[in-house]
C-alpha positions as CSV (number, residue, x, y, z in Angstrom):
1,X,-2.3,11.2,-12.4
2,X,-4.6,13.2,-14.2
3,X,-8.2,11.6,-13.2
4,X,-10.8,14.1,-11.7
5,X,-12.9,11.0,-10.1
6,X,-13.1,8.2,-8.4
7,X,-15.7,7.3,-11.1
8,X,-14.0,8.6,-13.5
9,X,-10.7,5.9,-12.7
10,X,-13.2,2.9,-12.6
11,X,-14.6,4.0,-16.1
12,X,-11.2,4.1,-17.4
13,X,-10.3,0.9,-16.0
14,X,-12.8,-1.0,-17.1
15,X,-12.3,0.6,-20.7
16,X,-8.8,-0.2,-20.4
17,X,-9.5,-3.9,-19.4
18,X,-11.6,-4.3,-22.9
19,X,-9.1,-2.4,-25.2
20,X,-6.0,-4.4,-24.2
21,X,-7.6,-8.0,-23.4
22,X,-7.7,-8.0,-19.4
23,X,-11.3,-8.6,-18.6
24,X,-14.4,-8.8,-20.9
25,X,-18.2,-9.2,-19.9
26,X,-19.0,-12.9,-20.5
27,X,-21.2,-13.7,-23.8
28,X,-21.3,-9.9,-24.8
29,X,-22.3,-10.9,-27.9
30,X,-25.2,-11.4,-26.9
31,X,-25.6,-8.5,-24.8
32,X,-23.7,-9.4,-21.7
33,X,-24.9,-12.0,-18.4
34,X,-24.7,-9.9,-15.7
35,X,-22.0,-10.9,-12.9
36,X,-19.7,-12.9,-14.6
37,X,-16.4,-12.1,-16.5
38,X,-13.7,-13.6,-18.8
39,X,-9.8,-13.0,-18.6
40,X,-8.5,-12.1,-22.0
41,X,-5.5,-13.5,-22.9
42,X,-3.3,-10.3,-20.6
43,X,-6.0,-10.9,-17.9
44,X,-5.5,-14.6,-17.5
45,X,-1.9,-13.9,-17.5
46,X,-1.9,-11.5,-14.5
47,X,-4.6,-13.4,-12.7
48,X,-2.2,-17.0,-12.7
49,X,0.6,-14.7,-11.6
50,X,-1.0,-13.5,-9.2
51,X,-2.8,-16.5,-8.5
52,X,1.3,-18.4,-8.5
53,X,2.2,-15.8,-5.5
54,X,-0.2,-16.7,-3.2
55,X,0.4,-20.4,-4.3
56,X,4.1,-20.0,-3.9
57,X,4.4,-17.6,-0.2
58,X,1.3,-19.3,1.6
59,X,2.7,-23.0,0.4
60,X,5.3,-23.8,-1.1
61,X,8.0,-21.4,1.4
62,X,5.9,-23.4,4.0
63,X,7.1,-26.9,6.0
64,X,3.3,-26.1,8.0
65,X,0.9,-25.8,4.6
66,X,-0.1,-28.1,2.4
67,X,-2.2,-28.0,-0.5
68,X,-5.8,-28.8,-1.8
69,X,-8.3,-29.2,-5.2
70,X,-11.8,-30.1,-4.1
71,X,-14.6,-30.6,-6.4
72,X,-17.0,-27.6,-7.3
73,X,-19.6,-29.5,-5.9
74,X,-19.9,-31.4,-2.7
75,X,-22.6,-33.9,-1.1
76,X,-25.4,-31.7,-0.1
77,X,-24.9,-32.4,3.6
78,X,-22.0,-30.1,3.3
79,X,-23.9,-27.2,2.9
80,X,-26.3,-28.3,5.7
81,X,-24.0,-28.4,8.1
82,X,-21.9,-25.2,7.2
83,X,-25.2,-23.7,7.5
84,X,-25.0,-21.8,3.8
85,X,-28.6,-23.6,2.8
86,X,-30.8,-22.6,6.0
87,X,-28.9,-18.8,6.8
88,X,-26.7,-18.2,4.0
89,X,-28.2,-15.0,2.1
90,X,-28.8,-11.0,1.8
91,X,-32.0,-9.0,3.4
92,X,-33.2,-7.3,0.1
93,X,-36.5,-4.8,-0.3
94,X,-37.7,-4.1,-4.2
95,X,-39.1,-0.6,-4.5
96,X,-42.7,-0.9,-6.1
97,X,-42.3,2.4,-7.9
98,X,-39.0,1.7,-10.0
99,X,-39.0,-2.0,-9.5
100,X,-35.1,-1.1,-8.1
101,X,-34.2,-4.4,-5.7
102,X,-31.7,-3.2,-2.9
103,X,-29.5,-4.8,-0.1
104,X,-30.8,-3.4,3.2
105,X,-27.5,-3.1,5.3
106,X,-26.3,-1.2,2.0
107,X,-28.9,1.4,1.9
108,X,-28.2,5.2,3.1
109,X,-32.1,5.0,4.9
110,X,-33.8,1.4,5.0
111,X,-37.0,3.1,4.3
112,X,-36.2,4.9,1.4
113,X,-35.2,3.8,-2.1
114,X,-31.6,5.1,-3.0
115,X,-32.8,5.1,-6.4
116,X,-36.0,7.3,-6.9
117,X,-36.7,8.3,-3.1
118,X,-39.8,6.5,-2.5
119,X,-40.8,5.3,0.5
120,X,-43.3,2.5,-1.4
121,X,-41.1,-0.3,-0.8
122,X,-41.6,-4.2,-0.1
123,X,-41.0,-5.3,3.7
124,X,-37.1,-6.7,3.6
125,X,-36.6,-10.7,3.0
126,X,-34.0,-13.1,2.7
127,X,-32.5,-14.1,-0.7
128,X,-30.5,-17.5,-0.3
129,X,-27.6,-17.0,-2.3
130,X,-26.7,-20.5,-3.0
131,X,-26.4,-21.6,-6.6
132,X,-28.9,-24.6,-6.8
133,X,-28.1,-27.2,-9.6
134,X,-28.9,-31.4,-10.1
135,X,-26.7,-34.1,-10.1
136,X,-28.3,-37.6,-12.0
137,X,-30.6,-37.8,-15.1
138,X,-33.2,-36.5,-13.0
139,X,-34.0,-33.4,-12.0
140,X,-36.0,-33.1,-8.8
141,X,-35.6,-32.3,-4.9
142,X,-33.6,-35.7,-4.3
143,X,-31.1,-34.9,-6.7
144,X,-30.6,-31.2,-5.7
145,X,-26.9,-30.2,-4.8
146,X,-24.9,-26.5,-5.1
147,X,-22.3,-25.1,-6.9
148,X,-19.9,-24.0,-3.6
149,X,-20.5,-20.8,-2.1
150,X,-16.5,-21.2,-0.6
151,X,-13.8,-22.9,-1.0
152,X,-13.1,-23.6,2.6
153,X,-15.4,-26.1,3.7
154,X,-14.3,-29.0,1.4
155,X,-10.8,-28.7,3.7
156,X,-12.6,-29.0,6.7
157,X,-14.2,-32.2,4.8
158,X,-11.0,-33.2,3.9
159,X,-9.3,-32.4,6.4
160,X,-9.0,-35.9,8.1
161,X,-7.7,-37.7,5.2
162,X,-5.1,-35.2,4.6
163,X,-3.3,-35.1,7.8
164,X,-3.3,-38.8,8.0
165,X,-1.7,-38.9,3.8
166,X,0.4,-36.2,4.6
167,X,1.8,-37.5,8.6
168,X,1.1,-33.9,9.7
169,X,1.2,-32.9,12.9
170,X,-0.9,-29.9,14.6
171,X,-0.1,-27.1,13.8
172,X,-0.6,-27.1,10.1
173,X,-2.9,-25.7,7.0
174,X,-4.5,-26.8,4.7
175,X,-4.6,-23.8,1.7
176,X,-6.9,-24.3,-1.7
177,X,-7.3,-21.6,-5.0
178,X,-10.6,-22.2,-7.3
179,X,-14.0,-20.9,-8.0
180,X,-16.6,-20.5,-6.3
181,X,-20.7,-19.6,-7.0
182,X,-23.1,-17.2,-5.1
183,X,-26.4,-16.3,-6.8
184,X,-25.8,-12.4,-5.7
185,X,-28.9,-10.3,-6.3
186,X,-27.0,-7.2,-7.2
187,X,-23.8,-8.1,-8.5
188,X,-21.7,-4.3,-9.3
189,X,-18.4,-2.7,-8.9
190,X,-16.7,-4.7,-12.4
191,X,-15.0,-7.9,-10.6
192,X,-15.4,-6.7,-7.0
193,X,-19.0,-8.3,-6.3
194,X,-19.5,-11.6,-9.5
195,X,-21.8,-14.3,-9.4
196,X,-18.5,-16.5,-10.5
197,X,-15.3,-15.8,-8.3
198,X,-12.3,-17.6,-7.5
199,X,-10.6,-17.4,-3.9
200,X,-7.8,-18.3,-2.6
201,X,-7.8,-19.3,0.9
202,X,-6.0,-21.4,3.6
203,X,-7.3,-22.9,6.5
204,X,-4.9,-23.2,9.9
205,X,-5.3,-26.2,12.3
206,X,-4.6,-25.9,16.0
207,X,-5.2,-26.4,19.6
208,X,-7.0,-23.6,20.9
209,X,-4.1,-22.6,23.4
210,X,-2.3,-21.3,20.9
211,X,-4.8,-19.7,18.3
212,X,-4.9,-16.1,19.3
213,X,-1.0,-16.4,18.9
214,X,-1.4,-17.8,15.6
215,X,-4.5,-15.6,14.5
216,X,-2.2,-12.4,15.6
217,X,0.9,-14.5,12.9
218,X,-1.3,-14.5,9.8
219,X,-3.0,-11.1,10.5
220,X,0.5,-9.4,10.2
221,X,2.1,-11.9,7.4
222,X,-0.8,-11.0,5.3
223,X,-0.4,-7.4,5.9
224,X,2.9,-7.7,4.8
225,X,2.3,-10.0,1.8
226,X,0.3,-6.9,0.3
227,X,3.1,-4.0,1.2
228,X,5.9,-5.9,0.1
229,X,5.1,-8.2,-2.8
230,X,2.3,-6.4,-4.3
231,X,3.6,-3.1,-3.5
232,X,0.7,-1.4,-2.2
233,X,1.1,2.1,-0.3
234,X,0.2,2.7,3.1
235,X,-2.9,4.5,2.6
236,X,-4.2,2.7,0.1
237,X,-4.5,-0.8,2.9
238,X,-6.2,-0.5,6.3
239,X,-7.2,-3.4,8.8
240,X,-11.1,-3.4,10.0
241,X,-12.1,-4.9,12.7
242,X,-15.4,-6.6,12.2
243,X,-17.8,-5.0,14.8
244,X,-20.2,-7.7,15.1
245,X,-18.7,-11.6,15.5
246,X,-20.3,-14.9,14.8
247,X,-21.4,-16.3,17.8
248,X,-18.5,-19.2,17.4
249,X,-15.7,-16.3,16.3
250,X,-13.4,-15.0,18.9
251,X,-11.7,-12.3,16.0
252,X,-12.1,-11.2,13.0
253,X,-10.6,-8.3,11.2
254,X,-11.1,-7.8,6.9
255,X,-7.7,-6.6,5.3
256,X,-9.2,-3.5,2.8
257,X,-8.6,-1.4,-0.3
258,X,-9.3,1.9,-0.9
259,X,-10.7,0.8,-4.5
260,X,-11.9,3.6,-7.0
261,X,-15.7,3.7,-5.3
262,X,-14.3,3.4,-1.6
263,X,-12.7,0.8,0.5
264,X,-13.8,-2.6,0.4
265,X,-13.0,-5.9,2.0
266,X,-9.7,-7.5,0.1
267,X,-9.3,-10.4,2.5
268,X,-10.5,-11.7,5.7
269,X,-8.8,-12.8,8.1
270,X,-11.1,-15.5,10.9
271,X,-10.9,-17.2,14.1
272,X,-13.6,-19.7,13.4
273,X,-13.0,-21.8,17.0
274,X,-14.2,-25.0,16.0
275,X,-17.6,-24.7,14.5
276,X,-16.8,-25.9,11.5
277,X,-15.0,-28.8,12.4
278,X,-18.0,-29.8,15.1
279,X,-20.6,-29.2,12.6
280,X,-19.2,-31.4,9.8
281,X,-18.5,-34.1,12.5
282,X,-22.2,-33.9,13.9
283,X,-23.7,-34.3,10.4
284,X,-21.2,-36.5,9.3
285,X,-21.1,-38.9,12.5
286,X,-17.4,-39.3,11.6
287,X,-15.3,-38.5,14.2
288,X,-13.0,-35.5,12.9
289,X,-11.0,-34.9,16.9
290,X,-7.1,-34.8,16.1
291,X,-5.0,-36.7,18.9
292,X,-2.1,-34.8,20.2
293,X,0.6,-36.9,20.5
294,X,2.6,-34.7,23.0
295,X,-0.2,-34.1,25.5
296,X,-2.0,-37.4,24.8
297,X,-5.4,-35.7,24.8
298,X,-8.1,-35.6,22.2
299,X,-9.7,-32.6,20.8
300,X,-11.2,-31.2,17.9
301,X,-8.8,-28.5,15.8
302,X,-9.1,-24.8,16.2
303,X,-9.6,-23.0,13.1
304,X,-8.1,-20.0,12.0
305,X,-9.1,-18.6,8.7
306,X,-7.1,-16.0,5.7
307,X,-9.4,-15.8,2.7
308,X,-9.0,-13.2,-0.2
309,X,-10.7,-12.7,-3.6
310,X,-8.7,-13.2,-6.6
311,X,-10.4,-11.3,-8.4
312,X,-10.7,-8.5,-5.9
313,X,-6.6,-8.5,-6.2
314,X,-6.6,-8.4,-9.9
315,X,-9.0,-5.0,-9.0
316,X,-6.9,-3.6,-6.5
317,X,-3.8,-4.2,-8.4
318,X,-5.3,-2.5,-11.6
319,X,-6.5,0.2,-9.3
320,X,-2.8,0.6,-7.5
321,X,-1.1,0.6,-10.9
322,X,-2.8,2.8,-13.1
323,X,-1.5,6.5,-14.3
324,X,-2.1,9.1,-16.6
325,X,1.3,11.0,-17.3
326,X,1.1,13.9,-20.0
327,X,4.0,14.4,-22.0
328,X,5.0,17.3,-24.4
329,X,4.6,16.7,-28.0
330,X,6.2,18.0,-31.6
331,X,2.6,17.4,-33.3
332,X,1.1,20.1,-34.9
333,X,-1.9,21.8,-33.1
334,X,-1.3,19.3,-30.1
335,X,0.5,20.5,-26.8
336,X,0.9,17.3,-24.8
337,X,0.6,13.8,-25.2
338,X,-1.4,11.5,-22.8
339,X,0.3,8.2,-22.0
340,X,-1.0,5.7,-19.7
341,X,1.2,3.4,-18.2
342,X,0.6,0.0,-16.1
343,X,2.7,0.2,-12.8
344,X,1.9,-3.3,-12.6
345,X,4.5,-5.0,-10.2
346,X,7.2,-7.2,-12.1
347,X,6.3,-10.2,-10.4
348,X,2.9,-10.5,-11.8
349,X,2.7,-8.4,-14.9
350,X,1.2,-10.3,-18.0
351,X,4.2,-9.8,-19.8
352,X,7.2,-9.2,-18.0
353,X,9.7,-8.8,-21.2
354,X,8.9,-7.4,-24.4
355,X,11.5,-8.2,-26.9
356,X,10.9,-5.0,-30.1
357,X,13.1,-5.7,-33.4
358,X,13.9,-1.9,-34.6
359,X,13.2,-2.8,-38.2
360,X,11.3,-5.9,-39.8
361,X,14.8,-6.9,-41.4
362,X,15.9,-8.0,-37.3
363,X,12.3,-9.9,-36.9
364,X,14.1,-13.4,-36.9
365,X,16.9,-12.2,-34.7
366,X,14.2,-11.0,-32.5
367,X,12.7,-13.8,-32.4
368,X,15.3,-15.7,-31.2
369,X,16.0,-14.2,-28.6
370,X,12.8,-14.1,-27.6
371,X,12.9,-17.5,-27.5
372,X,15.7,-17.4,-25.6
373,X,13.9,-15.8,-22.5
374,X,10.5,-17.1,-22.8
375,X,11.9,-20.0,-20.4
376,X,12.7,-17.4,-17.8
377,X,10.3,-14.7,-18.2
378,X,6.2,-14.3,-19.6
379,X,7.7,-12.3,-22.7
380,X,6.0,-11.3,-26.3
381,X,7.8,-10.3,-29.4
382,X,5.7,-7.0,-30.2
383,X,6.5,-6.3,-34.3
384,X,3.5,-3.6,-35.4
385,X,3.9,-0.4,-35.8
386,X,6.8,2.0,-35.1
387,X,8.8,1.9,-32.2
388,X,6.9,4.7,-30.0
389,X,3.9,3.1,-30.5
390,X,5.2,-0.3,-29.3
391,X,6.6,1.6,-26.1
392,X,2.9,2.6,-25.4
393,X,1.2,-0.8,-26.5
394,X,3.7,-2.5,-23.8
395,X,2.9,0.7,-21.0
396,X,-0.8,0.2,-21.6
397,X,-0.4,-3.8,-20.6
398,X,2.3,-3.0,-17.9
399,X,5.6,-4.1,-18.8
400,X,7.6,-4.0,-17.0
401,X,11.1,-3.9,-19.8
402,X,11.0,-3.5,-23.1
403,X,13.7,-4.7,-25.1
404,X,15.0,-3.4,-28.6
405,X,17.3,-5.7,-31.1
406,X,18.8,-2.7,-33.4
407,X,21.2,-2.7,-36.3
408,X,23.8,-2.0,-33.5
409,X,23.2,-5.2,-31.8
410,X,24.9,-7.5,-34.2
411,X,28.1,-5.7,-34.2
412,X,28.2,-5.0,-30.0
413,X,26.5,-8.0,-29.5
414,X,23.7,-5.7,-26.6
415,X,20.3,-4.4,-26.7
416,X,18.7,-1.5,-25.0
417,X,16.6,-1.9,-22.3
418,X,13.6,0.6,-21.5
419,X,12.6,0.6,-18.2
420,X,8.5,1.4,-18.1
421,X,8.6,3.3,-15.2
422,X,11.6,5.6,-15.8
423,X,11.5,5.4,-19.5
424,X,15.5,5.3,-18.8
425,X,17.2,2.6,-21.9
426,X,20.4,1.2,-20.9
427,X,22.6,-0.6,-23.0
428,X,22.6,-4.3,-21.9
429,X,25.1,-6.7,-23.3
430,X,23.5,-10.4,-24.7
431,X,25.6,-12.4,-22.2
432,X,24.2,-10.6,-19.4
433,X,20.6,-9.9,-20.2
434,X,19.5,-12.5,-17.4
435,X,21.7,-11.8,-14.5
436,X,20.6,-7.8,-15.1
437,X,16.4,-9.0,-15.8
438,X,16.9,-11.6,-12.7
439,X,17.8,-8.5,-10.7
440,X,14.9,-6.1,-11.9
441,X,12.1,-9.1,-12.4
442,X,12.7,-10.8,-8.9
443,X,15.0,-8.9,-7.3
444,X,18.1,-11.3,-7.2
């Protein structure tokens, strides 16, 4: 990879993520709103397949997980009793020479601005990062409510009603993907730190007895949801131990990335004991104790918590998977080529099969069997521009396999196959083009 910085990668990123429709800076027209982002038509496409493969290994290959779609916004008291409205923000200090606003555990020296090195700055505060809106015709402190800050705290609402819908018995989770709001003073770092983020998250239900057992199960399954299915390195994934715990926590370690600008938190993973849980039934005066049918006791569930940024994947997995590769060339007064390529894993690439008619005269043919494996595979049929150029359009995007309908194709009834990564073709025949994609797609 030929990319001199760490700042240097991010910039290309980013550029990359405009050029080919991944991720654009919401209302740029009209000059950008800080912290929030849209998913171009590629983007979205990665982020739901992403988005399916949590779904998919956290749930539905699960008999103990069950799933969830709360509301955006909750009754107020939810947020009361999480504690998010009375102790949920960031210490910040402005500087009163370059009006710069900073986050106090984030700076070098708390008594000197990062930014110009003065020492003139405001004594630190608290900024409540909840995102205050009204529900009702009128718009005063009795129809106050939030936009959530997570997505966890409707399960633990919930979490009565669905183990009596769904008969479940302790152990179990409850697991939940959607956005959620928090009014971040500094939001940086592309999609790492947004105002708007979605999460994906799963809360586990049991009796305290067994919760270090089960907290030690998750830490390691998430570990190796990242090695295996995402295919990230060793080195670029390390656990950290949190060195401070909530006074209700017995554990908690953050799964991170070693992103372009440093490691950073990709997913947390919590034992929250039952503070949640006694909290909502304080406020709520509903009693929220599960009864264990094999011990004949009552007590309230243990909690323990995996939570990870969606949109901190889609970072990490743009990070992981892009390269520079330079390549000889026959152009005159040019030595190499630069080609930068998507090692985007084939699971979750925006488009997994490219289907490329040689000449306009094969378009329909194309076509058709494009058609063909669009019920199987996220495919497009890619017609503009000459056949190298197509190659690099698809590398750029990450696909994975790039398929070519020739003049031959009608007479040996194949195609060739271009594999991203190797730039090998192999000749494929028709009637087995999805027992030989099955295999390098999804591995079977």
């Amino acid at each position: 990879m030929e990319i001199t910085t760490e700042g240097d990668l991010m910039e290309k990123i980013v550029t990359l993520c405009k050029r080919r429709g991944f991720v654009f800076q919401s209302s740029e027209i009209y000059g950008g709103f800080n912290g929030f982002w849209d998913y171009g038509p590629y983007g979205v496409a990665m982020k739901k397949a992403i988005e399916q493969l949590w779904w998919s290994e956290m749930v539905e290959k699960r008999d103990n997980v069950v799933g969830l779609d709360s509301t955006i916004i909750c009754h107020p008291k939810v947020w009361k009793a999480s504690g998010h409205i009375d102790r949920f923000g960031d210490i910040m200090c402005d500087c009163r020479d370059c009006k710069a606003r900073h986050r106090v555990d984030q700076m070098p020296d708390p008594k000197v601005c990062p930014v110009c090195g003065s020492t003139n700055l405001t004594p630190p505060r608290e900024f409540n990062l909840m995102m205050k809106t009204y529900v009702g015709p009128v718009f005063d402190d009795e129809h106050v409510a939030y936009l959530r800050a997570e997505t966890c705290q409707p399960i633990f609402v919930d979490f009565h009603l669905i183990r009596i819908a769904t008969r479940m018995q302790l152990p179990f989770g409850i697991a939940q993907i959607g956005k959620s709001f928090r009014n971040e003073i500094t939001p940086r770092m592309f999609t790492f730190r947004s105002r708007e983020f979605s999460q994906m998250e799963m809360e586990f239900f049991c009796s305290e007895e067994q919760s270090m057992e089960w907290y030690r199960f998750w830490k390691e399954a998430r570990y190796n949801y990242y090695r295996n299915l995402l295919e990230f390195r060793e080195d670029e994934i390390q656990f950290h131990d949190h060195d401070k715990l909530a006074h209700y926590a017995k554990a908690a370690v953050d799964i991170e990335f070693k992103f372009p600008f440093g490691w950073g938190e990709l997913e947390g993973i919590h034992h929250r004991g039952t503070w949640d849980m006694s909290r909502h039934q304080e406020f709520s005066c509903q009693n929220l104790e599960y009864f264990d049918p094999a011990t004949g006791k009552k007590y309230l569930p243990t909690v323990v918590e995996t939570s990870v940024g969606l949109d901190r994947t889609f970072l990490a997995v743009l990070s992981h998977a892009y390269d520079e590769q330079k390549a000889p060339t026959k152009k005159e007064g040019i030595d190499e080529d630069l080609r930068i390529v998507l090692h985007i894993p084939p699971r979750i690439a925006p488009v997994q099969v490219a289907v490329l008619p040689l000449s306009k005269k094969l378009n329909d043919k194309a076509a058709a069997l494009q058609k063909d494996l669009w019920n199987f595979y996220r495919t497009e049929l890619d017609l503009t521009g000459n056949i190298g150029k197509r190659y690099r359009r698809q590398d750029e995007i990450g696909t994975p396999y790039c398929v070519t309908y020739d003049f031959e194709s009608d007479n040996d009834n194949a195609v060739t196959v271009r594999d991203r990564d190797s730039m090998e073709q192999e000749r494929v025949s028709l009637s087995n083009l999805r027992a030989y994609l099955d295999k390098k797609v999804f591995g079977y």
